[in-house]
DOGU-765925 format. One record per residue (C-alpha): residue number from 1; x, y, z. Coordinates in nm, 3 decimals, padded with zeros to 5 digits. Layout:
BEGIN
pos|X|Y|Z
NUM|X|Y|Z
...
END
This chain:
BEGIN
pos|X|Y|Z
1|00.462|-01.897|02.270
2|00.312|-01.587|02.321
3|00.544|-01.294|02.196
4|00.341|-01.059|02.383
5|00.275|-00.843|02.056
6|-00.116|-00.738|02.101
7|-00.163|-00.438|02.062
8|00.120|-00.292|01.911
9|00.165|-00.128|01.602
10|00.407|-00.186|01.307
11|00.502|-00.018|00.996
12|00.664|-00.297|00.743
13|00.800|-00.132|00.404
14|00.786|-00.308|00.079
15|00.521|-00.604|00.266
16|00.287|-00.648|-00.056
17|00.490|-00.964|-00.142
18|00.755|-01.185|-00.031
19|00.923|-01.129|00.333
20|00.792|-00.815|00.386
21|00.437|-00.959|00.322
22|00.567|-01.310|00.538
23|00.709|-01.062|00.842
24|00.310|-00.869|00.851
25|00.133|-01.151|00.801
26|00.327|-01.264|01.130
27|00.322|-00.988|01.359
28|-00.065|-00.980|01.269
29|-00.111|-01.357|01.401
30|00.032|-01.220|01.721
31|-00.258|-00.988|01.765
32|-00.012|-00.657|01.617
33|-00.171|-00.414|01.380
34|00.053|-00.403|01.076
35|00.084|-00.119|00.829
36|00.109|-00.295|00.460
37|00.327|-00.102|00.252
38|00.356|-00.076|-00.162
39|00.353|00.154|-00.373
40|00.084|00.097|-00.539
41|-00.238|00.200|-00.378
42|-00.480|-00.087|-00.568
43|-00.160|-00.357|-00.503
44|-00.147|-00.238|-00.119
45|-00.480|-00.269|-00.058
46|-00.519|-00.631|-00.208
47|-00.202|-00.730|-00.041
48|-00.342|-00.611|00.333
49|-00.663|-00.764|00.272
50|-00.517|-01.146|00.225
51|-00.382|-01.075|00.556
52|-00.574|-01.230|00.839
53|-00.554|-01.327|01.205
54|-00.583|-01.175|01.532
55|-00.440|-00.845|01.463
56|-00.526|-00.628|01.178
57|-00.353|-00.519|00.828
58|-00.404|-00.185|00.737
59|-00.265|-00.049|00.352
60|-00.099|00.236|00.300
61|00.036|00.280|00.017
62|00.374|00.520|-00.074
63|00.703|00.513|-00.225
64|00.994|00.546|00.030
65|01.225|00.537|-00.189
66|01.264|00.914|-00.185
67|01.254|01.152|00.066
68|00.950|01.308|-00.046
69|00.785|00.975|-00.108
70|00.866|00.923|00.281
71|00.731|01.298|00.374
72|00.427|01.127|00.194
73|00.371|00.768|00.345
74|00.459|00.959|00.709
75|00.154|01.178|00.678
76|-00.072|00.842|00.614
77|00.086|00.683|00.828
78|-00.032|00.941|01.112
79|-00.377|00.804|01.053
80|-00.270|00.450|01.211
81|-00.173|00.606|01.585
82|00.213|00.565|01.723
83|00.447|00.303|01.571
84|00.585|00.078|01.834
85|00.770|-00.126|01.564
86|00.953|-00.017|01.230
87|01.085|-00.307|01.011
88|01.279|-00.184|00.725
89|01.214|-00.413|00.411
90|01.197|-00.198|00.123
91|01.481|-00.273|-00.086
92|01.537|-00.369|-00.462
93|01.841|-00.560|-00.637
94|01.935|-00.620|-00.983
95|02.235|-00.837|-01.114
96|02.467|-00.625|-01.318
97|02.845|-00.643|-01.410
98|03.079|-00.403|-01.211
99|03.198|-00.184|-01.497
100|02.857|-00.184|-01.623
101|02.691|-00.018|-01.329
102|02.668|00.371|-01.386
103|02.685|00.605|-01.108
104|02.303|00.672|-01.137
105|02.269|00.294|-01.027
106|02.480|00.334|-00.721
107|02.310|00.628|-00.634
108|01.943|00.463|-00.663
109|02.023|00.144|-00.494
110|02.174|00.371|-00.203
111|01.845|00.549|-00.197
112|01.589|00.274|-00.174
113|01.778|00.009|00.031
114|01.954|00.241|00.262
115|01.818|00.607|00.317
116|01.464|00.480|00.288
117|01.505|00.293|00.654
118|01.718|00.612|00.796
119|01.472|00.853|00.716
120|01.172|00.634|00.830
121|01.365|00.584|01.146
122|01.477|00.926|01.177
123|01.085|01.022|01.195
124|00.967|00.743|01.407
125|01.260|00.650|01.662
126|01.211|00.947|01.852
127|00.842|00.859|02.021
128|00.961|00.555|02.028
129|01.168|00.699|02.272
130|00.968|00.882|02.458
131|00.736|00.610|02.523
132|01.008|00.437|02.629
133|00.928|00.142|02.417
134|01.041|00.034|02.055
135|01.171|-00.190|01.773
136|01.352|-00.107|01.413
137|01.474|-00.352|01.216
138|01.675|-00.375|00.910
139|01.615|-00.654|00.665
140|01.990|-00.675|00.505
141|02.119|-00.993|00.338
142|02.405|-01.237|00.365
143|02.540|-01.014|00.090
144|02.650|-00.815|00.369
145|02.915|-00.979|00.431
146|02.926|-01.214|00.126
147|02.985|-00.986|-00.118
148|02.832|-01.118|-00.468
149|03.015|-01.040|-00.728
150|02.723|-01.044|-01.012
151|02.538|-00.715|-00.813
152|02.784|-00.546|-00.608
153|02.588|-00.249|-00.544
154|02.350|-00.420|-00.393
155|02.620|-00.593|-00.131
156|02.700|-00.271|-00.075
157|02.380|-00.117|00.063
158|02.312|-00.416|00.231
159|02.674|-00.388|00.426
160|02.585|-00.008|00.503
161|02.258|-00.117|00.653
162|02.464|-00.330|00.946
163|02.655|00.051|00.993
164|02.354|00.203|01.040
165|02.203|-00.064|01.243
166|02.491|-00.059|01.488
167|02.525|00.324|01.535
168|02.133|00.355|01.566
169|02.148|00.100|01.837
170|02.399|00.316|02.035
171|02.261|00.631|01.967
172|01.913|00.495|02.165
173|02.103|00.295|02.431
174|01.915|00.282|02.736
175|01.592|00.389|02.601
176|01.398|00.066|02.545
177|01.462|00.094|02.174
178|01.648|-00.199|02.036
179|01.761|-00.185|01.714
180|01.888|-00.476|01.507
181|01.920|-00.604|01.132
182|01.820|-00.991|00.998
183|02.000|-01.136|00.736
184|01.817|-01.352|00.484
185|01.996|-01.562|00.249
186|01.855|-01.686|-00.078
187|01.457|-01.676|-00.042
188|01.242|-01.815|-00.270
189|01.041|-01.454|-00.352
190|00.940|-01.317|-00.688
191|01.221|-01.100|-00.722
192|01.442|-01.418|-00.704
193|01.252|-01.550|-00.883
194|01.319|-01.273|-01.153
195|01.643|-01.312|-01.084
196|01.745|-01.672|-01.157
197|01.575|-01.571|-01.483
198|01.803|-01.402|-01.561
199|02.071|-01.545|-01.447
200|01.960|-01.849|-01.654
201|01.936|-01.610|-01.989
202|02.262|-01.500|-01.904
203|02.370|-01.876|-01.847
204|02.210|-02.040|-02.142
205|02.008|-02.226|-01.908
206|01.635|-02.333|-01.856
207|01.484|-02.172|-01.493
208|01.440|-02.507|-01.420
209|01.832|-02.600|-01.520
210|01.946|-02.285|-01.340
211|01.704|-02.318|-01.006
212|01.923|-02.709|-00.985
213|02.271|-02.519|-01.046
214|02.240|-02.217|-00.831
215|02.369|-02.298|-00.517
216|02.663|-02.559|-00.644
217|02.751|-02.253|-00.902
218|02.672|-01.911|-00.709
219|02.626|-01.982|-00.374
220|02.751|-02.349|-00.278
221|02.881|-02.251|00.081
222|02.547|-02.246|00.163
223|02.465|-02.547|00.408
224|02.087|-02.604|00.341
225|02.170|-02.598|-00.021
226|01.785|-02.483|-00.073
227|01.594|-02.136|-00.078
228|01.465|-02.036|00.216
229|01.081|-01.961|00.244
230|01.013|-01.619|00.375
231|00.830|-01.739|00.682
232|01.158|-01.894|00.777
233|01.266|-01.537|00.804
234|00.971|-01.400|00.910
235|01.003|-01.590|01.235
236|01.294|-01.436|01.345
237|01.189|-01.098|01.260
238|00.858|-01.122|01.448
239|01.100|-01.285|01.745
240|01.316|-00.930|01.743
241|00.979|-00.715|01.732
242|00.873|-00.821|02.070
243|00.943|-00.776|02.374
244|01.094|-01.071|02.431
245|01.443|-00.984|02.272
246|01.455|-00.669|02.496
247|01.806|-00.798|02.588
248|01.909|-00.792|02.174
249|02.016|-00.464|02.061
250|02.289|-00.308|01.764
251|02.312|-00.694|01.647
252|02.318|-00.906|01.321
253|02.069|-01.226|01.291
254|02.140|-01.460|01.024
255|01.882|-01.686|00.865
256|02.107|-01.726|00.591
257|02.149|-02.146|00.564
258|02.494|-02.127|00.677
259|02.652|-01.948|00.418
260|02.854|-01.699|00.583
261|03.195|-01.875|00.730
262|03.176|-01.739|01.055
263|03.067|-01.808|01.428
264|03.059|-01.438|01.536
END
């Protein structure tokens, strides 16, 4: 299927590794030119160049996870030409015991997972809007709505995001700007990967032990029972860049495996 994508140009934060780097290498093999984010200028670079197909990756490097890191990547970014499509991807997590987490935690997850996409869209949305053409997306999580208990600052953020997403959409209504947020579950990425580490330190466990018991122990209402590949999620993201979902706007997409109990 043709998604109708060449030509346009996207800014993906956080797209070194993982999702973000499954959702660019995407939108480039439908012919999009794709701003690779990190923050790390060397890392950036070597993540746009394994990049290929019919579009093009182009790295530029910056920290949004502060508003002057943002002031920063927006003035490279100007380089590139207008941004058609904004996916929202930079995010970190971190499991951590409730009474353990100290305000300066709360305050840094809020930072990087939530004001990092409302500032980038705050800049771009609006020639988006006077072209009369655009896409934003949020990458949020199941943990939206699944609260896990083991990081709850990061369900947090990630349940602020779908706010955001919702009253963004509105606020552009009738412009040609959709706005929407995807919900990954569990994907196999290196920061999971980090993570059932240390859940399996924590446990007493092997990785390998831990990798087995994860979804019967932490998430076993999940009805693939596996981690999803970031491709799988990359699909749907690339699906809500283009103008094909010009109909889907101020909406939540699941690629979660099922876990959340509920049809809406």
């Amino acid at each position: 299927m043709d998604l109708q994508l060449m030509g346009k140009t996207a800014v993906v934060t956080g797209s070194t590794s993982g999702i973000g780097q499954a959702i660019a290498q995407a939108l480039v093999n439908e012919g999009a030119t794709v701003v690779v984010n990190g923050r790390d200028a060397d890392r950036t670079k070597e993540a746009a160049n394994s990049i290929q197909g019919s579009g093009k990756a182009v790295p530029v490097h910056g920290d949004v996870g502060s508003a002057d890191g943002v002031a920063e990547f927006l003035e490279r970014v100007t380089d590139v030409g207008d941004v058609d499509i904004l996916v929202n991807n930079a995010g970190i997590f971190q499991p951590m015991p409730f009474f353990e987490i100290p305000d300066a935690e709360w305050s840094r997850f809020f930072e990087i997972n939530v004001l990092s996409g409302i500032r980038l869209s705050r800049a771009l949305a609006p020639g988006m809007q006077q072209r009369g053409w655009g896409r934003i997306l949020f990458i949020s999580s199941e943990s939206a709505f699944s609260i896990p208990d083991e990081m709850v600052h990061y369900g947090m953020t990630k349940t602020a995001q779908l706010s955001v997403t919702r009253g963004l959409a509105k606020t552009l209504r009738g412009t040609g700007v959709s706005v929407n947020a995807v919900l990954p579950g569990p994907t196999w990425t290196e920061g999971v990967a980090e993570y059932v580490r240390q859940l399996a330190e924590q446990e007493g466990l092997s990785e390998e032990e831990m990798r087995k018991q994860f979804f019967p122990k932490f998430r076993p209402q999940s009805l693939i029972e596996r981690f999803i590949e970031p491709t799988e999620v990359a699909s749907m993201v690339t699906y809500l860049a283009s103008p094909l979902s010009a109909a889907t706007t101020g909406s939540a997409h699941r690629v979660e495996g099922g876990m959340v109990d509920d049809l809406g």
